[in-house]
N, C-alpha and C positions, 0 to 999 in steps of 0.2 A: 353302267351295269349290263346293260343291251350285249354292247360292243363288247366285254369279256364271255358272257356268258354264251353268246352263238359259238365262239371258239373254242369253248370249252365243253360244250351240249355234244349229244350223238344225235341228236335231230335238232336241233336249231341250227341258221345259219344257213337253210336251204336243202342243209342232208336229210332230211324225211323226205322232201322230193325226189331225191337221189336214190334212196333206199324203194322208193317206188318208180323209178323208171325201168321202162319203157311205158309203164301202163299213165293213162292219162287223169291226172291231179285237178280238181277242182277245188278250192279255199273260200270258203264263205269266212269273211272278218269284221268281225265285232272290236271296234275299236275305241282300245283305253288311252291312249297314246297323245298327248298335244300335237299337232299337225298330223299325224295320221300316215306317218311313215312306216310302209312293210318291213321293212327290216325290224323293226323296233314291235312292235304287235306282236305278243309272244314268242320275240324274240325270232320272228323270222321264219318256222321250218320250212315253207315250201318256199321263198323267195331270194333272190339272189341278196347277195350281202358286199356292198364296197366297201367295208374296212378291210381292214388285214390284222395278223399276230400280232404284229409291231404295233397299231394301234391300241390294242386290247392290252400290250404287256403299257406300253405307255399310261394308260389308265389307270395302273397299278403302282405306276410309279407316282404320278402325279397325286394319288389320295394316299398313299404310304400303304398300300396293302397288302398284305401276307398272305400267297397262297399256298397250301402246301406244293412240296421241289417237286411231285408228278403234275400237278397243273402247270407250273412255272416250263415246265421242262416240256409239253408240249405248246407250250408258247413260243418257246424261244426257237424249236427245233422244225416248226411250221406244222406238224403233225394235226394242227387244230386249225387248219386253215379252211376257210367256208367256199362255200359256191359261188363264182363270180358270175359278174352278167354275161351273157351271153354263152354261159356254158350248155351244152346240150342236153343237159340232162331234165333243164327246165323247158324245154323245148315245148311241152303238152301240158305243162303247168298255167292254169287260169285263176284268175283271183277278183271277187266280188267283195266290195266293200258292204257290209249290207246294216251295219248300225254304227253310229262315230260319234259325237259331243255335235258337230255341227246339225248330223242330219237330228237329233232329237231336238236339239234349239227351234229348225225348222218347223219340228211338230209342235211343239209350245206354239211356236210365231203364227201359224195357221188357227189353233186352238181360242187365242188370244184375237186377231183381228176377228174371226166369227162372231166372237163375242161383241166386239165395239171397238175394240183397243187398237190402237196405235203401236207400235212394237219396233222395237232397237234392240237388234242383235250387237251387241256392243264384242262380242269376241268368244270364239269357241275355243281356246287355247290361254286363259286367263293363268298367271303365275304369280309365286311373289308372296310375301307375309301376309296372311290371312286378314289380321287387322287392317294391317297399311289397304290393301285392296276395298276392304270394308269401309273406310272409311274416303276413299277416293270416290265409291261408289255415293256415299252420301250426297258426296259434292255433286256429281251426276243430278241425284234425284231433287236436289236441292234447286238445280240452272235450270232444271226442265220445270218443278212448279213454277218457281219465281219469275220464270222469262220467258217460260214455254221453247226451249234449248237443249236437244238437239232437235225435240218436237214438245205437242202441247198434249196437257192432260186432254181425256187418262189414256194413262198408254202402260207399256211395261217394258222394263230393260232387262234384257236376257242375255247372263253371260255363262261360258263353262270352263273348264279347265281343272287344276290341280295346286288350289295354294299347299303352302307350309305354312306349320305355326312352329317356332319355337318356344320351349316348354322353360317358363320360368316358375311355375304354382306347381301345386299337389294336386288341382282340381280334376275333373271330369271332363274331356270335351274330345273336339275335331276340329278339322280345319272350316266346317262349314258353318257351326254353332259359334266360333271365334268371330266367324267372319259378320255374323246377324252380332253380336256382341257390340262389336266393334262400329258396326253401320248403326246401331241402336244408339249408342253413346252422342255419335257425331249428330244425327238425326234430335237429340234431344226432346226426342215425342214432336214431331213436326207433323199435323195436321193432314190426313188423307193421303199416307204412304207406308205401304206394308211391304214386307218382306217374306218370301220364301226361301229356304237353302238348303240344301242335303246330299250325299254321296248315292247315284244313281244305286250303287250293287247295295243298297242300305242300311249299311256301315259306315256311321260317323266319326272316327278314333278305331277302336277295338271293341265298343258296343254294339248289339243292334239298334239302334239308332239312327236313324240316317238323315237328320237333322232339324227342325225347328220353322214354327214361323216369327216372324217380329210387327206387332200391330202397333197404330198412334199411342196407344195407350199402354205398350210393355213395362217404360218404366215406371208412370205412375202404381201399376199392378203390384213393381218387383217393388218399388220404396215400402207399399202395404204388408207386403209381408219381410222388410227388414234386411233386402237384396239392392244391392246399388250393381247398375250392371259394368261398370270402371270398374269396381273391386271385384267383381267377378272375371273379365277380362283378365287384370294383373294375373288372377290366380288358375286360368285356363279351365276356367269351371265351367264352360257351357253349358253341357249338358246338366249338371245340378242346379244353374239359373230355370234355363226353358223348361226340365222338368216341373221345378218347384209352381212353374205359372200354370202346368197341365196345357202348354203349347210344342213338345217334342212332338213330332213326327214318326212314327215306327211305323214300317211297312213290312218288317219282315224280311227272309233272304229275296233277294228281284231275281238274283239267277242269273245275270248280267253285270256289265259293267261299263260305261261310258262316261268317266269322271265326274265329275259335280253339278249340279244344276243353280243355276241363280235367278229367280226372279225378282224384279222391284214393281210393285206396281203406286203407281201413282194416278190417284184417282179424282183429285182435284186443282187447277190451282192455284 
C-alpha cells in the first residue's frame, strides 16, 4: 500500500521535501510502522524512496487491483516517480525518530523493573493471527512459571506490533481483545498471570476501545455470567466478552499511534 501510494501522492515519496527545497526540512516521526522504516511512516514525504513505478504497478498486479486509467497511466509512464537517494533536494532534509513500538516497550521495561519485575522484551514488530500469537504467547507464560524460562517470576513479557484477525463471527472486537481471548483460553485460569492489550492510538477494531485486561480468574467470571470465552473467540466477540466482565480498557482518543502494546505479567511460579 506504501509502495503505490508514495507514487501516486503529490507529497509522499519524498516530494514535500522537494516542494520545500532549498529551505532546510526537519521530520520529527512517530512511528506506526513494524521495523520502522522511513519510507513507509506516512508514506515517506520528506525521505528518499527506493522503490520505483514498476514496483508500485507490480503490486497491482500481484493483488488484482483496479486503479482508475489516470493512476494506471501515471504509473506506467514514470510521471509518478519519487525521490531517490542521494538526490539533492534532500540534501538539508534531517529526520528524528522520536516515538516507535520499540521505544514505548522501553518505557514499559523501565516502568516495570522499578517496580521489581524482571522484563522480556520478546519483540516490537510482533505479526500474524491475533489468536495463533495469543495463544503461542501462553506457552511463553506457561515455560516461564513452570521452569522459570526465559526468566523467573515475576516478571513481564512485552511485546508490540500489528496482528490480524480474520473475521469468521458477527461479534464485536479487535485484534488485541482477540488476542487476550485467545491467551485466556490456552491459559485456562492458570494461577498468577494477567494480561494487558490494547491499540496504543485507542482504538480496538473501529471502537473506542483500546482494549482489555485478562485476570486468573476471567473465565471463572465469564462462565457466572453464561460467557465461555472459546465461543466468544469463534465469534470475534471481544469486546462484548471484556465489556460484559466491566474489564475493557477506554482511554479515549491518545492522539498518537505506535501499534499495540502487550503486556503478560506473571507474578508467581
Amino acid at each position: 500500500m506504501n509502495c503505490v501510494r508514495r507514487h501516486l501522492s503529490s507529497i509522499k515519496g519524498g516530494r514535500l521535501a522537494a516542494l520545500c527545497h532549498p529551505a532546510r526540512v526537519l521530520t520529527l516521526l512517530i512511528s506506526d510502522v513494524p521495523g520502522d522504516q522511513l519510507p513507509d511512516i506516512a508514506s515517506g514525504p520528506t525521505v528518499a524512496d527506493p522503490s520505483t513505478c514498476a514496483d508500485a504497478l507490480a503490486v497491482l498486479e500481484r493483488y488484482r487491483i483496479t486503479v482508475p486509467p489516470a493512476a494506471r497511466q501515471v504509473l506506467e509512464n514514470g510521471a509518478g516517480e519519487t525521490l531517490k537517494p542521494g538526490d539533492a533536494r534532500l540534501a538539508r532534509c534531517e529526520t528524528r525518530l522520536i516515538s516507535s513500538p520499540q521505544i514505548g516497550l522501553e518505557a514499559a521495561a523501565r516502568v516495570a523493573r522499578e517496580a521489581g519485575l524482571g522484563v522480556c522484551i520478546l519483540g516490537d514488530s510482533l505479526e500474524g493471527e491475533a489468536r495463533e500469537v495469543g495463544r503461542v504467547m501462553a506457552g511463553i507464560a506457561q515455560q516461564v512459571a513452570t521452569h522459570g524460562q526465559p526468566l523467573g517470576a515475576p516478571c513481564v513479557l512485552l511485546s508490540g506490533g500489528e496482528t490480524t484477525v480474520t473475521v469468521r463471527g458477527s461479534g464485536r472486537g479487535g485484534r488485541n481483545v482477540e488476542f487476550l481471548l485467545a491467551l485466556g483460553a490456552a491459559l485456562k485460569g492458570a494461577p498468577g498471570i494477567w494480561a494487558l492489550a490494547g491499540d496504543t492510538d485507542g482504538v480496538d477494531g473501529i471502537e473506542e476501545i483500546a482494549g482489555a485486561i485478562l485476570t486468573p480468574d476471567t473465565l471463572e467470571r465469564a462462565r457466572a455470567l453464561g460467557l465461555k470465552a472459546s465461543s466468544s473467540l469463534d465469534d470475534n466477540d471481544g469486546h462484548g466478552f471484556f465489556g460484559a466482565l466491566g474489564d475493557a480498557v477506554v482511554t479515549g482518543p491518545t492522539l498518537t499511534n505506535i501499534n499495540d502494546f502487550r503486556a503478560v505479567l506473571i507474578t508467581r511460579p
